[in-house]
Short mmCIF file of the C-alpha atoms (twelve columns), coordinates in Angstrom:
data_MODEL
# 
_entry.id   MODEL 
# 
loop_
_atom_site.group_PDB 
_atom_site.id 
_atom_site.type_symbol 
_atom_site.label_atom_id 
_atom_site.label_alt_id 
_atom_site.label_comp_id 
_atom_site.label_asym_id 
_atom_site.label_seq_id 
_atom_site.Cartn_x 
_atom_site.Cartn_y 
_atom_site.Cartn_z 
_atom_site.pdbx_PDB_model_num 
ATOM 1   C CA . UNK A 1   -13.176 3.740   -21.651 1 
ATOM 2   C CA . UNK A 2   -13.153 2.216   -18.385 1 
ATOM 3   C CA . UNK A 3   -14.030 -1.368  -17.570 1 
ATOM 4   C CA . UNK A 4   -16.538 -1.567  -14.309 1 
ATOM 5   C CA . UNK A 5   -13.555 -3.941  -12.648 1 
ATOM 6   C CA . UNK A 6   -11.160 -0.771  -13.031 1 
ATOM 7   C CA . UNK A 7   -13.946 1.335   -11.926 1 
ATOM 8   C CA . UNK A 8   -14.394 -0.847  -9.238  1 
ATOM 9   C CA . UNK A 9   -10.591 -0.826  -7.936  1 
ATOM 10  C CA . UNK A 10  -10.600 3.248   -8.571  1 
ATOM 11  C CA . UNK A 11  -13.537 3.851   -6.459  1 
ATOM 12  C CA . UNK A 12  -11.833 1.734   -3.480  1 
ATOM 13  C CA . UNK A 13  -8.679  3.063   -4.076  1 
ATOM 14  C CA . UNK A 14  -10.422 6.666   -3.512  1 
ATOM 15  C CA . UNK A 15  -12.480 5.711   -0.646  1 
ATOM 16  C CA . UNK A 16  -9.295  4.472   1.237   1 
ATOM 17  C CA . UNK A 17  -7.467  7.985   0.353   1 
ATOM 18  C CA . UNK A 18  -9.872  9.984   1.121   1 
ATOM 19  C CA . UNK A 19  -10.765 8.171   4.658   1 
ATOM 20  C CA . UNK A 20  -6.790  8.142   4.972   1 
ATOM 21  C CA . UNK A 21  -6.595  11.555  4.803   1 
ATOM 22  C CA . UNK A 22  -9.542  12.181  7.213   1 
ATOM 23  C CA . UNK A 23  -7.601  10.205  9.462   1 
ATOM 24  C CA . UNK A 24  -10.068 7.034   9.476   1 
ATOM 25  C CA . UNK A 25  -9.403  3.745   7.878   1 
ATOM 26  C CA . UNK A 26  -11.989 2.875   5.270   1 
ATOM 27  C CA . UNK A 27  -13.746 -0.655  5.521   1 
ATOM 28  C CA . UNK A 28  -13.486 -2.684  2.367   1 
ATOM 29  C CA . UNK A 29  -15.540 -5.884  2.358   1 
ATOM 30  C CA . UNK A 30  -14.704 -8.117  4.821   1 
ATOM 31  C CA . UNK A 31  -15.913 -11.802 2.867   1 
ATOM 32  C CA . UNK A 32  -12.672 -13.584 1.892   1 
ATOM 33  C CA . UNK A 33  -14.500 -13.945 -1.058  1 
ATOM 34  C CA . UNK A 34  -12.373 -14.058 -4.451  1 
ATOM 35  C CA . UNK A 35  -13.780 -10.670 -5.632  1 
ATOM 36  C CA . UNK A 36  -12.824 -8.668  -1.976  1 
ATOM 37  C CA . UNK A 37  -9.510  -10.411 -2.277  1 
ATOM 38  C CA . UNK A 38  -8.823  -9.305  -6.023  1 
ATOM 39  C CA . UNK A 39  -10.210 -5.594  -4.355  1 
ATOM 40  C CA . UNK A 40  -7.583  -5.676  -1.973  1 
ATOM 41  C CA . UNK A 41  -4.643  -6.991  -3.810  1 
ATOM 42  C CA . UNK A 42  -5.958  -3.915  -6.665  1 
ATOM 43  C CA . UNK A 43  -6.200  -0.999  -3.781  1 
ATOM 44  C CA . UNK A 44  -2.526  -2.641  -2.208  1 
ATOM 45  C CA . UNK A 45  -0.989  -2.425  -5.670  1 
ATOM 46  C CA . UNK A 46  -2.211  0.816   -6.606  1 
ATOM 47  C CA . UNK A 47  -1.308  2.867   -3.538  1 
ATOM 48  C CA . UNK A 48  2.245   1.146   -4.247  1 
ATOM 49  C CA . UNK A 49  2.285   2.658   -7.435  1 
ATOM 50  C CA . UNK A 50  1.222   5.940   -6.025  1 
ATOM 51  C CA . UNK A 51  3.817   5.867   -3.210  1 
ATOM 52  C CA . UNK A 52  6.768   5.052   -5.713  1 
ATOM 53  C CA . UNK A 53  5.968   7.766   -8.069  1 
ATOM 54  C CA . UNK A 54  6.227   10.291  -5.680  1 
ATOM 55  C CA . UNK A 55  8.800   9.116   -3.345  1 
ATOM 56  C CA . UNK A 56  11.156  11.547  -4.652  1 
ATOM 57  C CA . UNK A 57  9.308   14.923  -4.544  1 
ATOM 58  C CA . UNK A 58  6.938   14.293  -1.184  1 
ATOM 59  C CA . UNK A 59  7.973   11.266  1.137   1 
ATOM 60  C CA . UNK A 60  6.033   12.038  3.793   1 
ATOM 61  C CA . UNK A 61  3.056   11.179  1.784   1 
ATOM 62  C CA . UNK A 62  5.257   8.340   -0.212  1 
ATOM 63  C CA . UNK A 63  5.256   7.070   3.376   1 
ATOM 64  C CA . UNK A 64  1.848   7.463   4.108   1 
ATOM 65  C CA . UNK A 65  0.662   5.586   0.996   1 
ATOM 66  C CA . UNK A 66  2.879   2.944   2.159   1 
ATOM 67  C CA . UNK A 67  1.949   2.030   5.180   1 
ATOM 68  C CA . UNK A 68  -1.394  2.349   3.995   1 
ATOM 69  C CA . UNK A 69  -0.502  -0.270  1.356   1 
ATOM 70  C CA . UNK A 70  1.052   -1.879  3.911   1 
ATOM 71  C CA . UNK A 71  -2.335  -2.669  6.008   1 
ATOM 72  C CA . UNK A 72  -4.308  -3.493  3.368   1 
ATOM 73  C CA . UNK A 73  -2.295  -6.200  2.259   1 
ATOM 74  C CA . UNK A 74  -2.026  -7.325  5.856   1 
ATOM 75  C CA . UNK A 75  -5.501  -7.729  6.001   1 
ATOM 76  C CA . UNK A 76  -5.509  -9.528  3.025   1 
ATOM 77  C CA . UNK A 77  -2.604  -11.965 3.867   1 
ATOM 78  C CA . UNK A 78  -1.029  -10.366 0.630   1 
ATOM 79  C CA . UNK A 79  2.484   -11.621 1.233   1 
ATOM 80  C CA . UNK A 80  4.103   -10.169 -2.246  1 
ATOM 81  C CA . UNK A 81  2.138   -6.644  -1.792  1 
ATOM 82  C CA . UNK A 82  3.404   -6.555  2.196   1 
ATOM 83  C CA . UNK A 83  6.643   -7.191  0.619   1 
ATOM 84  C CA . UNK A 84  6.615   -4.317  -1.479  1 
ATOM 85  C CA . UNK A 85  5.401   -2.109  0.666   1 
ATOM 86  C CA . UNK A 86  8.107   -2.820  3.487   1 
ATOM 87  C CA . UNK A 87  10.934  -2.571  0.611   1 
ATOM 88  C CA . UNK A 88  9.204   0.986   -0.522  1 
ATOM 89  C CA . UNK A 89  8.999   2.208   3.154   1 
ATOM 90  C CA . UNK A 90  12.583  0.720   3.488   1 
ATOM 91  C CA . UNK A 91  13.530  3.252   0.296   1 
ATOM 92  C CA . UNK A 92  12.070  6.378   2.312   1 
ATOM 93  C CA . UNK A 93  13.448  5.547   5.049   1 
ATOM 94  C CA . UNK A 94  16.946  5.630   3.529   1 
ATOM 95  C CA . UNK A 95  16.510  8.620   1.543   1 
ATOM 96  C CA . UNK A 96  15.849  10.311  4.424   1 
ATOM 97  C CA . UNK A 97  19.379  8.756   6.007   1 
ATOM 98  C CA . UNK A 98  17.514  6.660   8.492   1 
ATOM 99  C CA . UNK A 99  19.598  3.137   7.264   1 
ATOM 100 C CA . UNK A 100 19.322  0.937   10.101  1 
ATOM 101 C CA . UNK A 101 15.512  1.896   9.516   1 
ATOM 102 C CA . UNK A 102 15.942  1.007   6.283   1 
ATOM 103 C CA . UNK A 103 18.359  -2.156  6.480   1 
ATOM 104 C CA . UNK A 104 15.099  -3.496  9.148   1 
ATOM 105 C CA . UNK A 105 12.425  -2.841  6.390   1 
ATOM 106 C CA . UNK A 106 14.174  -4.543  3.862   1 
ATOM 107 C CA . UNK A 107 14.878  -7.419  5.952   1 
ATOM 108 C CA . UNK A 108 11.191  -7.755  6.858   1 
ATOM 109 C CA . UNK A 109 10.433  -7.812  3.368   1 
ATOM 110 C CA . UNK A 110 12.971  -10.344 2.326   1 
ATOM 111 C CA . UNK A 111 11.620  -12.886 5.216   1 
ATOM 112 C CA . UNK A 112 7.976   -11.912 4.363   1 
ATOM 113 C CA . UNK A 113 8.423   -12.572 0.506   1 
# 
């Protein structure tokens, strides 16, 4: 059974995919409050987790979830998940043979975290 936090961080996390996929950027709440914060760090972590499972098999959409990740933790000043996100979109990047790409994302996440 699901707590209402992890319900909570679910819902977001399926409001922001689904808006991403529409091709509009969700709005989650913009208080700096401790609770939006938590929401953000959740929906940053969790599209990271998404992206890196399927980085293999469908990178386009590995990439998608990352840069998605990526602005979310931005607007969160969530150094460690912006951090991740630029070392996962560093990964794609040199899967698909793009390494200076890939040598600049990693940088960026090694100065950023």
């Amino acid at each position: 059974m699901m707590r209402r936090g992890n319900q909570t961080v679910w819902m977001a996390v399926l409001m922001i995919s689904a808006a991403l996929s529409c091709g509009r950027e969700e709005r989650l709440p913009a208080s700096p409050g401790p609770d939006s914060l938590i929401l953000r760090h959740s929906v940053t972590d969790s599209l990271l987790a998404s992206a890196a499972t399927i980085r293999d098999s469908d990178r386009r959409e590995a990439l998608r979830l990352s840069e998605a990740a990526l602005h979310s933790a931005q607007m969160a000043g969530y150094e460690k998940g912006m951090a991740a996100a630029m070392k996962v979109i560093g990964t794609i990047h040199f899967f698909t043979g793009s390494y200076d790409s890939a040598l600049n994302w990693y940088d960026n996440a090694l100065r950023t975290y």
